[in-house]
mmCIF file as gemmi writes it, N, C-alpha and C atoms, coordinates in Angstrom:
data_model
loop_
_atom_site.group_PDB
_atom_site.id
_atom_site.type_symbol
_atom_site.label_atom_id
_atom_site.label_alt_id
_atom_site.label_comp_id
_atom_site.label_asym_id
_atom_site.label_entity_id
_atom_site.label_seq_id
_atom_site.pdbx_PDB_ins_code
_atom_site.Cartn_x
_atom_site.Cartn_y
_atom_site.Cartn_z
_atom_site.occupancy
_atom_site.B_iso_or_equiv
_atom_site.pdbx_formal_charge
_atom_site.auth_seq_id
_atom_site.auth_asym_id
_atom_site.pdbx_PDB_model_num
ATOM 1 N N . UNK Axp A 1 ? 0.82 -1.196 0 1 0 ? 1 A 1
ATOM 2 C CA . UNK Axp A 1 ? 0 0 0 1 0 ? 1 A 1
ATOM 3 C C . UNK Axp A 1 ? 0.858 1.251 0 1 0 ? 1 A 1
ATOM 4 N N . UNK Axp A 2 ? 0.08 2.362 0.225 1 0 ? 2 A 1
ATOM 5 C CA . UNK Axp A 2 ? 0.999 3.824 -0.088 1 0 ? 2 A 1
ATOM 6 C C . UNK Axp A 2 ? 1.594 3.847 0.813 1 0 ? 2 A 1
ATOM 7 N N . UNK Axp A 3 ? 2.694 4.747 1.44 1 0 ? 3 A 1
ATOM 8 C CA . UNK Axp A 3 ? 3.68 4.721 2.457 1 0 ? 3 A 1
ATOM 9 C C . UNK Axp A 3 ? 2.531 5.149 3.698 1 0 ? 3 A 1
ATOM 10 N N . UNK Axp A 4 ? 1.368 6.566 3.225 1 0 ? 4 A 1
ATOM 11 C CA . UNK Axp A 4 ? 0.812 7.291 4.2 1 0 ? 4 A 1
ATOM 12 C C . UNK Axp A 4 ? -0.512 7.316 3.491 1 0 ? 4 A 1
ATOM 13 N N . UNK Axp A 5 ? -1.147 7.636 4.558 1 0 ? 5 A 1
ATOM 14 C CA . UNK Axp A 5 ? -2.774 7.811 4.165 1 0 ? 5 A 1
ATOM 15 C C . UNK Axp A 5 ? -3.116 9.296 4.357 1 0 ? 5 A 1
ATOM 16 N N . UNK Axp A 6 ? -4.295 9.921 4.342 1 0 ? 6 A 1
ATOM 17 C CA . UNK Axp A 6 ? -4.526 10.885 5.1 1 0 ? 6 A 1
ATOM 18 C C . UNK Axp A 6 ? -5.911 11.344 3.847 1 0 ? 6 A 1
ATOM 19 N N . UNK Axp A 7 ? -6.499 11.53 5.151 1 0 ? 7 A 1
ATOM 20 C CA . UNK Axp A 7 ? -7.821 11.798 5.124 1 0 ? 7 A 1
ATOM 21 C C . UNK Axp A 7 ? -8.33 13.771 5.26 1 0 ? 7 A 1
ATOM 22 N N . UNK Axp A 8 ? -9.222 14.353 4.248 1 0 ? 8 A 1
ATOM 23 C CA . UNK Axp A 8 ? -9.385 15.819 4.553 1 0 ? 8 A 1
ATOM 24 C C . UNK Axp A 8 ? -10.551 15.545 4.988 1 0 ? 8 A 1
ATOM 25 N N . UNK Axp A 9 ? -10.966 14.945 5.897 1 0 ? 9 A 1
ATOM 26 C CA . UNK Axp A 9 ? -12.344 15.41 6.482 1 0 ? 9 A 1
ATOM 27 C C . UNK Axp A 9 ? -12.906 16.218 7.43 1 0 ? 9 A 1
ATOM 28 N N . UNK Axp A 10 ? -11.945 16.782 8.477 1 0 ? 10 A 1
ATOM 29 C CA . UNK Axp A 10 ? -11.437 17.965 8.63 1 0 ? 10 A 1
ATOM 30 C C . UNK Axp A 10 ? -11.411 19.386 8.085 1 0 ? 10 A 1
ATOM 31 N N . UNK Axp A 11 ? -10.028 19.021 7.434 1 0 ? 11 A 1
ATOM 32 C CA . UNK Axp A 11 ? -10.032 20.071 6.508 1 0 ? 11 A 1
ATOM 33 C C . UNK Axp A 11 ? -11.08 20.162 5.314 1 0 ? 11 A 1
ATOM 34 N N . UNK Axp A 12 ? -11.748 19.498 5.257 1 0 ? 12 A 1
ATOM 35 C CA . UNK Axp A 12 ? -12.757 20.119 4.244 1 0 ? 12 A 1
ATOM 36 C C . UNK Axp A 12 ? -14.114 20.442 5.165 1 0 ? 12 A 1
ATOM 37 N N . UNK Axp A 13 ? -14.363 20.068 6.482 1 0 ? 13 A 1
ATOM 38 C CA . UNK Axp A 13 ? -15.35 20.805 7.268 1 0 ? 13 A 1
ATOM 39 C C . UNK Axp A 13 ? -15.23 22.263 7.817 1 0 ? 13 A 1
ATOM 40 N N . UNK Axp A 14 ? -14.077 21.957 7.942 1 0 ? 14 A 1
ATOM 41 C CA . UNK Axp A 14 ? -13.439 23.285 8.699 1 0 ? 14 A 1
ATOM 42 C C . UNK Axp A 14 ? -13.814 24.887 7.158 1 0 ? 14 A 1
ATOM 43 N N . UNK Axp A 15 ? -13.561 24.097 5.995 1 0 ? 15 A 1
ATOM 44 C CA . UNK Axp A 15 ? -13.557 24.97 4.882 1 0 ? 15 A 1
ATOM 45 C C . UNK Axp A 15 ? -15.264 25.339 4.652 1 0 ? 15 A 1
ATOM 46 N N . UNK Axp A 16 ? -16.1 24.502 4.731 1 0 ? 16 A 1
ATOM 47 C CA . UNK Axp A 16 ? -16.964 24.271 4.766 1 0 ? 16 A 1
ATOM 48 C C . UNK Axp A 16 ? -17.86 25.207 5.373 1 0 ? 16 A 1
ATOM 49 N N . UNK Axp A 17 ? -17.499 24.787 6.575 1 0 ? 17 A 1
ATOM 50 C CA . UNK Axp A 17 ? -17.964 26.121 7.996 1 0 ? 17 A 1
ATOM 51 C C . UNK Axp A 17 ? -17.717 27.278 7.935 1 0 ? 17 A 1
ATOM 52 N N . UNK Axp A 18 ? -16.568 27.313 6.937 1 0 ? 18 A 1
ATOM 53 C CA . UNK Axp A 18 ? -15.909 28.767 7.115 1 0 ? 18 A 1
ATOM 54 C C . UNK Axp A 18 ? -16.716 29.612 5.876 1 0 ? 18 A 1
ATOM 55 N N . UNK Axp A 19 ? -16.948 28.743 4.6 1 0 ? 19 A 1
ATOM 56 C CA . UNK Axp A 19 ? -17.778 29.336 3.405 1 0 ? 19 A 1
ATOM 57 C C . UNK Axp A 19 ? -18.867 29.532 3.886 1 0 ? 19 A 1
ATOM 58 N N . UNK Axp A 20 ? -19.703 29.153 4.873 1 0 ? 20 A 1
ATOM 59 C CA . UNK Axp A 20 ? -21.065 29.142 5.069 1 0 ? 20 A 1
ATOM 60 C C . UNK Axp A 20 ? -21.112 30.174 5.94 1 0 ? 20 A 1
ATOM 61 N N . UNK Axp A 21 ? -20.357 30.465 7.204 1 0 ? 21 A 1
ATOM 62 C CA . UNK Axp A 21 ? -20.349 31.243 7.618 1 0 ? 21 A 1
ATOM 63 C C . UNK Axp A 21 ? -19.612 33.018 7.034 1 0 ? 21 A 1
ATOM 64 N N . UNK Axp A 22 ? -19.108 32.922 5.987 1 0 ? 22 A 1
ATOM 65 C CA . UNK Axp A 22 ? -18.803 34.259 5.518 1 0 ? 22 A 1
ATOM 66 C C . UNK Axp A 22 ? -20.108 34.605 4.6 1 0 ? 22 A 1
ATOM 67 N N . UNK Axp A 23 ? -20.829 33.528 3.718 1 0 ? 23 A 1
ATOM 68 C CA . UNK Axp A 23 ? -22.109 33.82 3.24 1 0 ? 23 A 1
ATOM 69 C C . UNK Axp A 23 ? -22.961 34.427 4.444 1 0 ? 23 A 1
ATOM 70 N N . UNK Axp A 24 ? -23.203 33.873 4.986 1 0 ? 24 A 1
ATOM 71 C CA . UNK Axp A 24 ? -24.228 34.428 6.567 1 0 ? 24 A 1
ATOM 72 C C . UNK Axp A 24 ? -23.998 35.898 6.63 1 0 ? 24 A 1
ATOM 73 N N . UNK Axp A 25 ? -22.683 35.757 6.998 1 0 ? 25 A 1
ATOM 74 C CA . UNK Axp A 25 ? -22.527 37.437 7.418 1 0 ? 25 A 1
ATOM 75 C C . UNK Axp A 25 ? -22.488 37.692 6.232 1 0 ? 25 A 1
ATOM 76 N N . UNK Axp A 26 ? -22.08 38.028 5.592 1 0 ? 26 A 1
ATOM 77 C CA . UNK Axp A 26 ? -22.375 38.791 4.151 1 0 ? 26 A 1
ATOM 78 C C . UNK Axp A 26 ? -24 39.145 3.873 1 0 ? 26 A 1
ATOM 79 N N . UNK Axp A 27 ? -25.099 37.627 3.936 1 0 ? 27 A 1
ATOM 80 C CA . UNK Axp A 27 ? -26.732 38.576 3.587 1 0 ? 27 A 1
ATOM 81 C C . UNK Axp A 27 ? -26.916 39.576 5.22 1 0 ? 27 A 1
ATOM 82 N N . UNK Axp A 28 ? -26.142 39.048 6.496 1 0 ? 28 A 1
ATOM 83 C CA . UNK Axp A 28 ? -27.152 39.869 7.463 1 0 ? 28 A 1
ATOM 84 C C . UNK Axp A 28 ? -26.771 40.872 7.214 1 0 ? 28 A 1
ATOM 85 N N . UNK Axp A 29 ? -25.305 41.347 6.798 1 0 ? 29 A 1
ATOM 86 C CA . UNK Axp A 29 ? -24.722 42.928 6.518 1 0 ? 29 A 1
ATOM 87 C C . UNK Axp A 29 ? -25.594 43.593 5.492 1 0 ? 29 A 1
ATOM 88 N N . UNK Axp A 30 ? -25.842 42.868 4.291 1 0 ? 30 A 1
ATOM 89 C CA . UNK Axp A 30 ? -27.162 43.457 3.376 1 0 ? 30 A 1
ATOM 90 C C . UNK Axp A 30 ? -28.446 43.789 4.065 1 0 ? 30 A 1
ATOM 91 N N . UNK Axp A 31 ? -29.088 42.874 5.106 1 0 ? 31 A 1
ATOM 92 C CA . UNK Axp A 31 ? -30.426 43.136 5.33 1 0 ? 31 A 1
ATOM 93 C C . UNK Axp A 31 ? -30.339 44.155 6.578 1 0 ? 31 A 1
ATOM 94 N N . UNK Axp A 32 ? -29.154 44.068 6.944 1 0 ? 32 A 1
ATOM 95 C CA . UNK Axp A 32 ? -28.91 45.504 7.966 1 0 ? 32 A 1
ATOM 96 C C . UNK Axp A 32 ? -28.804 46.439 7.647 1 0 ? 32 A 1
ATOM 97 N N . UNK Axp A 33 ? -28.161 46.834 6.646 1 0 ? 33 A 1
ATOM 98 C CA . UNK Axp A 33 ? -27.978 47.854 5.47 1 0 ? 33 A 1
ATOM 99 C C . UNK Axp A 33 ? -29.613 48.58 5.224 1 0 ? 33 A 1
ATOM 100 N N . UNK Axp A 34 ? -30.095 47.672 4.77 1 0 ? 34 A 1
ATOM 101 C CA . UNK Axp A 34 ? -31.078 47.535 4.443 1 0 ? 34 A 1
ATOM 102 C C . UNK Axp A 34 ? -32.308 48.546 5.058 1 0 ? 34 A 1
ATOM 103 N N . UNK Axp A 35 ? -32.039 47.5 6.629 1 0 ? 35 A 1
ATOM 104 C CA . UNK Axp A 35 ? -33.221 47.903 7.818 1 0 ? 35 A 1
ATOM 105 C C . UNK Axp A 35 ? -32.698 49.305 8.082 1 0 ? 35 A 1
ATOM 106 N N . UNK Axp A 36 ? -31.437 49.33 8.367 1 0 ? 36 A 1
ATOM 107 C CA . UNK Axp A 36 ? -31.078 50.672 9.028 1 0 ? 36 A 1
ATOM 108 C C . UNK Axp A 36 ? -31.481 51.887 7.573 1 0 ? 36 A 1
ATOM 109 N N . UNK Axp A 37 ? -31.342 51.748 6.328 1 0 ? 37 A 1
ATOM 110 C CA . UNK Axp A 37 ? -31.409 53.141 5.408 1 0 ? 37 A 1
ATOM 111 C C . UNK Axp A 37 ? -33.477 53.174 5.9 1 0 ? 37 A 1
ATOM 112 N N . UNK Axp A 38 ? -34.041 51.625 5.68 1 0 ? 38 A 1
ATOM 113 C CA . UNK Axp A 38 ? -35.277 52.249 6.327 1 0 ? 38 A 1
ATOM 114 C C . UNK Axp A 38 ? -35.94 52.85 6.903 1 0 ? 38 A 1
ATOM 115 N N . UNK Axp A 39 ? -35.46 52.495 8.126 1 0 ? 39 A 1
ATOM 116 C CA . UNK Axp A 39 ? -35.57 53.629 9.431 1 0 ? 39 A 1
ATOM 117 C C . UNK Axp A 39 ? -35.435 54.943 9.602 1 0 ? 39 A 1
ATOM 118 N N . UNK Axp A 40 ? -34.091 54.894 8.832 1 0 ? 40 A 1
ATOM 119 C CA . UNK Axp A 40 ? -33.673 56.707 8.518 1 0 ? 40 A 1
ATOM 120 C C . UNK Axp A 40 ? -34.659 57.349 7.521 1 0 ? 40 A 1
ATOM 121 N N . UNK Axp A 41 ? -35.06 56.534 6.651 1 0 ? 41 A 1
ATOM 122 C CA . UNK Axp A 41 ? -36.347 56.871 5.739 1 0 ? 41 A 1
ATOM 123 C C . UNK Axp A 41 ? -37.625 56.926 6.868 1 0 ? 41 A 1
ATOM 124 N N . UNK Axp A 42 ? -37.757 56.095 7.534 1 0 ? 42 A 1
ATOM 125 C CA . UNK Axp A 42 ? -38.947 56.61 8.301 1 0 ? 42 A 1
ATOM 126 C C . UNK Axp A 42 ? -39.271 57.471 9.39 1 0 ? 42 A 1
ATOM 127 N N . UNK Axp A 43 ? -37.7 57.79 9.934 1 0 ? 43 A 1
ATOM 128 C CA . UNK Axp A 43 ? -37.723 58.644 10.43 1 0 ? 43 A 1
ATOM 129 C C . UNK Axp A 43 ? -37.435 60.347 10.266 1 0 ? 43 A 1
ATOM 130 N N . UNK Axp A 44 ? -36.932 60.274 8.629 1 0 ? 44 A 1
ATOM 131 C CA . UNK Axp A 44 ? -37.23 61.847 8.024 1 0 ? 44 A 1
ATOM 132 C C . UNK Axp A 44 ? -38.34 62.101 7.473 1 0 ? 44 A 1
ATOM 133 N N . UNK Axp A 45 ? -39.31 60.761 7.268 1 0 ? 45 A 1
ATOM 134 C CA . UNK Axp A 45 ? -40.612 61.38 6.519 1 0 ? 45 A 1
ATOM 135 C C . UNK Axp A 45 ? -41.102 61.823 7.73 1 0 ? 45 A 1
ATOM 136 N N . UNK Axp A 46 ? -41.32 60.582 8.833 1 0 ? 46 A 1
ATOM 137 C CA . UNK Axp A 46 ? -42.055 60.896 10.05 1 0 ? 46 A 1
ATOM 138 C C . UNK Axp A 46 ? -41.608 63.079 10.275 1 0 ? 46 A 1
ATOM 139 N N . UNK Axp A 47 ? -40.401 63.3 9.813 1 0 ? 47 A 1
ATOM 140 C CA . UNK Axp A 47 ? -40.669 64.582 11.061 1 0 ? 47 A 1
ATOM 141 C C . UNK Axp A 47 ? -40.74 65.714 10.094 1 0 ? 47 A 1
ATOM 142 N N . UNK Axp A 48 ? -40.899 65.509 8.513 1 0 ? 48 A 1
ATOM 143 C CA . UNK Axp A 48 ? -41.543 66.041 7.247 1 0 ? 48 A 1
ATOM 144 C C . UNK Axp A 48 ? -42.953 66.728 7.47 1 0 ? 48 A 1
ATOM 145 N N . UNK Axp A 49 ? -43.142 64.851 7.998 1 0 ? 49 A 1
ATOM 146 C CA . UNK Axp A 49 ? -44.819 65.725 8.006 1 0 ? 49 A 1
ATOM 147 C C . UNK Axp A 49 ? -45.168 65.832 9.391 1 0 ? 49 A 1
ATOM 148 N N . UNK Axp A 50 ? -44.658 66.522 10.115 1 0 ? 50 A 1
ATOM 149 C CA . UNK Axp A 50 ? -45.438 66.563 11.751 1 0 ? 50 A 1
ATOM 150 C C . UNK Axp A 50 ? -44.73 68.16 11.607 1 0 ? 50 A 1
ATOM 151 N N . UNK Axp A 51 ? -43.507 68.446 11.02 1 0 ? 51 A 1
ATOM 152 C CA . UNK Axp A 51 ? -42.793 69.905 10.96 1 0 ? 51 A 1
ATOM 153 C C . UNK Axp A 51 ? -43.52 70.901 9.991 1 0 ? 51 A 1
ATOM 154 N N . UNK Axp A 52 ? -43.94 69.919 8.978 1 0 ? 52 A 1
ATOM 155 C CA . UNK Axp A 52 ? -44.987 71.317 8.061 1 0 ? 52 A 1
ATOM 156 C C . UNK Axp A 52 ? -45.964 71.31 8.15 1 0 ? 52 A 1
């Protein structure tokens, strides 16, 4: 047989975890993005119309 074996099952979880978790953060940074320009939108219309 070969001199050595070796197995990535490990290293390919570890890679794994790590792709899935940079996707994650990547959409919540979008939908935070997101929520927060909302807010600021609802909170300049809100004082638009209560100021004129």
């Amino acid at each position: 047989g070969p001199p050595f074996t070796y197995r990535y099952g490990f290293s390919f979880l570890l890679y794994v975890s790590g792709f899935i978790t940079t996707e994650v953060a990547g959409t919540s940074a979008i939908f935070l993005y997101i929520s927060w320009h909302q807010r600021d939108y609802k909170k300049r219309e809100f004082k638009e119309k209560n100021c004129s």
